[in-house]
Every structure is written in C-alpha cells, then in structure tokens.
Residue, then its C-alpha position, 0 to 999 in steps of 0.5 A: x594359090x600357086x605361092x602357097x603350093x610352092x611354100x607347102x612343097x618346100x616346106x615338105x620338102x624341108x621336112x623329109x631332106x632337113x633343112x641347111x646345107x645336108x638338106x640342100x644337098x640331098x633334095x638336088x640328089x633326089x630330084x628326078x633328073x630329066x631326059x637327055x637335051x637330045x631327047x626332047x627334040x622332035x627328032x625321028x629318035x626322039x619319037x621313036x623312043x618315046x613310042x617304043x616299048x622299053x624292054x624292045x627299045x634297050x633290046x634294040x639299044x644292046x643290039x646296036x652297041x653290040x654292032x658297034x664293038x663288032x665292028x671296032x673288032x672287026x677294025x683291029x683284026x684288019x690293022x693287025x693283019x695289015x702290020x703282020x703282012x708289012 
C-alpha cells in the first residue's frame, strides 16, 4: 500500500514538474524546505518559537537584530573616539 502512494505521488509529481532532468530540477525547487537543524532541537529557543505567535516572534527577532547593530555602532563610536584621543 504504501509502494502504490509513492508510485501515485511520483507520478503526480511527474505530472505537474514534467519528467527528465527540468522536472527534477523543479520538483527539488518546490519542495518545502524543513526548518533549520538548530530548529528541531529540544532547546528552550526551539520550544519558545514553536509556541510563540509569529507576528510576536519576528517583532521579538527585529528587536534583538536592532540591539545588535546598536551595539556594534555603539562599538565603532567608541574605536573612533579612542583613535581621535590617540
């Protein structure tokens, strides 16, 4: 039973992509991609995401990336200030 689904699923999928080397290429551009390894981990991040909403969780994201390049400016007005006193 499960040798026939794949058989109908592949030849569905021959169907819709076509078949030989253009087919292959786009049923491997049309498959979903997974989430990230890091991702599937039981890690507190990993829980977290998954139980997050998603609007607060890339509000949450944007946040920490805007923290980031903050603090690297931060980082580069102080190197700039050092070399200026030198």
């Amino acid at each position: 039973m499960i040798r026939r689904w794949r058989m109908r699923l592949a030849a569905a999928e021959r169907a819709r992509f076509g078949a030989g080397l253009l087919g292959l290429v786009r049923r491997l551009l049309a498959r979903e991609q997974g989430p990230w390894p890091i991702w599937q981990e039981r890690t507190f991040a990993a829980i977290a995401w998954r139980v997050l909403p998603r609007r607060v969780a890339v509000i949450a994201l944007g946040a920490l990336g805007i923290v980031f390049v903050s603090l690297a400016a931060i980082g580069l007005g102080l190197i700039v200030l050092v070399l200026q006193a030198v």
